[in-house]
N, C-alpha and C positions, 0 to 999 in steps of 0.2 A: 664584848669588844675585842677585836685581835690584835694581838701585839704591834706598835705603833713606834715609832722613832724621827722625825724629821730628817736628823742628821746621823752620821756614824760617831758614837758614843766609846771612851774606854773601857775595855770589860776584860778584866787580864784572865787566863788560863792556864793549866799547870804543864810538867813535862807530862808527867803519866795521863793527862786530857788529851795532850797531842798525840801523843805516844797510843792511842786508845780509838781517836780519831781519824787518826792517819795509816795506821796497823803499820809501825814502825817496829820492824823486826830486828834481829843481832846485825843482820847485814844493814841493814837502811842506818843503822846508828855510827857504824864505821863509817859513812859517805859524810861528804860535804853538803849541811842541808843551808839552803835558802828559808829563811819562816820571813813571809810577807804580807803585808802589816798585821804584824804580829800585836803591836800596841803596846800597851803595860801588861802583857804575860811573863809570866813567871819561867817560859819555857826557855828562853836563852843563861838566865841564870842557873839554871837548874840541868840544863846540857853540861856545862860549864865544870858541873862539881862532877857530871858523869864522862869525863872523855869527852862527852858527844860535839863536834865543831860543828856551830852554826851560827850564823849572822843575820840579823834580825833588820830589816828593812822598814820603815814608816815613817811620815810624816810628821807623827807626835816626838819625832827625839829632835827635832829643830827647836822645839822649849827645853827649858830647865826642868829641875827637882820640881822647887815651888809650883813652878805655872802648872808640869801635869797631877801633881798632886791635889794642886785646888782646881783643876778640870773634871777629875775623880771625884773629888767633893761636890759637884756642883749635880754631877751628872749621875753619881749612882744613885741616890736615892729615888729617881724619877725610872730609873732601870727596873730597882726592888718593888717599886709599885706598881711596874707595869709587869712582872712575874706575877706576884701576889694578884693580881687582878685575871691573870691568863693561867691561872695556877695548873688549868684542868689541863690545859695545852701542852704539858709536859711530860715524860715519863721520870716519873720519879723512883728511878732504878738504883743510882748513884749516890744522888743526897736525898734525904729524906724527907726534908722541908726546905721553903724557900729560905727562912734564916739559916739553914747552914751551907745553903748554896752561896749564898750573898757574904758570909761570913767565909767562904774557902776563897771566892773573887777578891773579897778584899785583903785575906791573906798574901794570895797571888799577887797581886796590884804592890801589894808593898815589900815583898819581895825584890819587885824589877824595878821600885824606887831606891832600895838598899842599895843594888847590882848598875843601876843605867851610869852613874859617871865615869865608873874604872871602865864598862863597857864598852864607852864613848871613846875613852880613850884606846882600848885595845882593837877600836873597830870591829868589834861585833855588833854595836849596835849603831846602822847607818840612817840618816834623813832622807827618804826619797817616797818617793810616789809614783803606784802607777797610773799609764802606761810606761810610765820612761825612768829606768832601772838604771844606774852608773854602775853595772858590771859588763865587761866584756863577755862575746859568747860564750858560752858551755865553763862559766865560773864554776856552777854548783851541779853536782849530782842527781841534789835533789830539791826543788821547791815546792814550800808548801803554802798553804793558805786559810787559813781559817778566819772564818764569821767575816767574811766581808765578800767579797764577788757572790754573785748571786742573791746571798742574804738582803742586800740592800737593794735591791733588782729598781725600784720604785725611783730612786735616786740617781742609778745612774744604767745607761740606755743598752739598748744592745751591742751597737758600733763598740763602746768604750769595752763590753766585755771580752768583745771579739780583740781589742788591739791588746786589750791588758794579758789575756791568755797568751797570746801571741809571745810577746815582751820575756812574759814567766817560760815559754819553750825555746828562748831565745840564749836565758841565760841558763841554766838547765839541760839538763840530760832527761829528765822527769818531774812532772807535774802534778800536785795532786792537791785537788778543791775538796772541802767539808763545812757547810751542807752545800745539796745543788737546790732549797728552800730558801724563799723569801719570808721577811720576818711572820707575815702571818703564819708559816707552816704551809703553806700550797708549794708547788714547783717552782721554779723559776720560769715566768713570765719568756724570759729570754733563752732558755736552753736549746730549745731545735733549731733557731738562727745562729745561736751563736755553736751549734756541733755541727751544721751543714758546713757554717763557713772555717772549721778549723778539719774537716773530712778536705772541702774542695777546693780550699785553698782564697783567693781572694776577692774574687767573684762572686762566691755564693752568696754575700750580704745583699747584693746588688739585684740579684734574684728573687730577695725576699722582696725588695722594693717596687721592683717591676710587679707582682705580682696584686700587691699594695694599691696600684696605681691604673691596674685593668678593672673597668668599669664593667659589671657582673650585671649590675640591674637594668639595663637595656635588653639583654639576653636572654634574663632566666624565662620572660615568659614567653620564650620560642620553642620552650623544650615540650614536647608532646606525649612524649615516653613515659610509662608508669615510673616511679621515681620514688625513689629511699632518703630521703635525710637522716643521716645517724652522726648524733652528735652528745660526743665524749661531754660532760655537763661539766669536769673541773680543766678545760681547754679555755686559755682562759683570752685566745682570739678568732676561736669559731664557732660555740658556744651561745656568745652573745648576739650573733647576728644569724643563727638559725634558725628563728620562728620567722626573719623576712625573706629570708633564703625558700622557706617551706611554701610563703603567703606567693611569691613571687612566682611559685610554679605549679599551674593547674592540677589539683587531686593530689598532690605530692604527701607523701606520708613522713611524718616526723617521729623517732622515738630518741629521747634521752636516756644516755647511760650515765648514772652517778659512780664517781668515781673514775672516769674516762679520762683520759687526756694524750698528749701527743710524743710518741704516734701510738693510736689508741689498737689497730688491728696487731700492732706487734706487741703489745701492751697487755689486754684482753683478747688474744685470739678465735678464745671460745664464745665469747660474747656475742664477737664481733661475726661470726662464722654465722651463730643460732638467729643471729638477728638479721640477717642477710638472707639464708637459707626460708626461714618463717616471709619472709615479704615475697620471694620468690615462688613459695608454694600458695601464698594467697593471690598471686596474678594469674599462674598457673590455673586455680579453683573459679576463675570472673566467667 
């Protein structure tokens, strides 16, 4: 079973996580960072004792001590069972077992319970939510991002990742997400709509929609032409619909690539070349 969450859970993380995550150098340390929704990480406390200025943005500092403490109580254990359960899913480089991973999180977590009220009060640590950030443009240097865009791909759509990156280049000089993985460990569902529309600007979403909305199955079976279907098998929106794509055009040949995804020729080139080239010399050979 792969890892599973309904909702976004707190799971706090250290500086040197982020620090490790983010490849925060001597230079990045001296800028102004943005960490957005950071959550109950450890990482703005622990800036704090290092020089490092950063301001921590999320939704969970609208509660108290009490409420996100017993939110943590409520929610880690349902986390540690779902590690324990996906255990193979992880590389266990770092910590060595899921108890001392569960045991460094909760270290972390109460950490930034020690640290959150003088925070609050010094404003490092602000209540907001994206898409819609209370800083003026080009506040921070640097914003960062961890375990949420992307990770939660399931919850929330493409349009939102598109506005919430937006937002994060907005207040920002620099941008940086970790992972670009959804909780199962596949890609993000959403990443080629949401890098076309942050390449072309705000139109490209609109693109994808049109595209969404052209009726293919009237057409395909006009096509006469010997015919290649190649299809990247971890694509995880054109994948599922090419054995009808295949069915729908007379003699059309189908092969799956595992491990494929989008864009699978810039991805796999050589795959993508052998398996192109192979259908070509068998037309060739009729």
């Amino acid at each position: 079973m792969a890892f599973q969450l309904t909702d976004v859970v707190p799971w706090g993380r250290t500086f040197d996580e982020y620090a490790a995550m983010f490849a925060l150098d001597e230079v990045d340390r001296s800028r102004s960072i943005l960490g957005c929704s950071d959550g109950p990480a450890s990482f703005n406390a622990e800036a704090l004792q290092r020089n490092v200025k950063v301001v921590s943005a999320d939704p969970l500092y609208e509660f108290s001590v009490p409420q996100i403490r017993k939110r943590i109580a409520d929610t880690a254990p349902l986390v540690a069972a779902q590690i324990k359960e996906n255990a193979q899913d992880f590389v266990w480089n770092h910590f060595k077992s899921v108890d001392e991973l569960v045991a460094a999180r909760m270290k972390a977590m109460q950490a930034f319970l020690a640290d959150f009220n003088t925070g609050l009060e010094q404003g490092r640590y602000v209540p907001a939510q994206l898409p819609d950030l209370p800083f003026f443009a080009g506040t921070f240097d640097l914003a960062l991002c961890s375990h949420y865009l992307f990770l939660y791909s399931e919850q929330h759509d493409a349009q939102f990742h598109i506005e919430a990156l937006r937002e994060l280049c907005r207040v920002a000089q620099e941008v940086r997400i970790f992972p670009l993985l959804e909780l199962s460990g596949a890609p993000s569902r959403h990443l080629p709509e949401v890098i076309d529309a942050l390449k072309a600007g705000r139109l490209a979403a609109e693109g994808h929609r049109v595209v969404g909305r052209y009726l293919m199955e009237t057409r395909l079976p006009r096509v006469r032409c010997p015919t290649l279907i190649i299809s990247p098998a971890a694509d995880p929106h054109a994948h599922p619909v090419a054995g009808k794509v295949t069915a729908a055009i007379a003699g059309a040949e189908l092969v799956e690539v595992p491990g494929g995804m989008v864009p699978f020729p810039d991805q796999m080139p050589e795959v993508f070349a052998a398996t192109t080239l192979g259908f070509l010399d068998r037309i060739m050979r009729r």
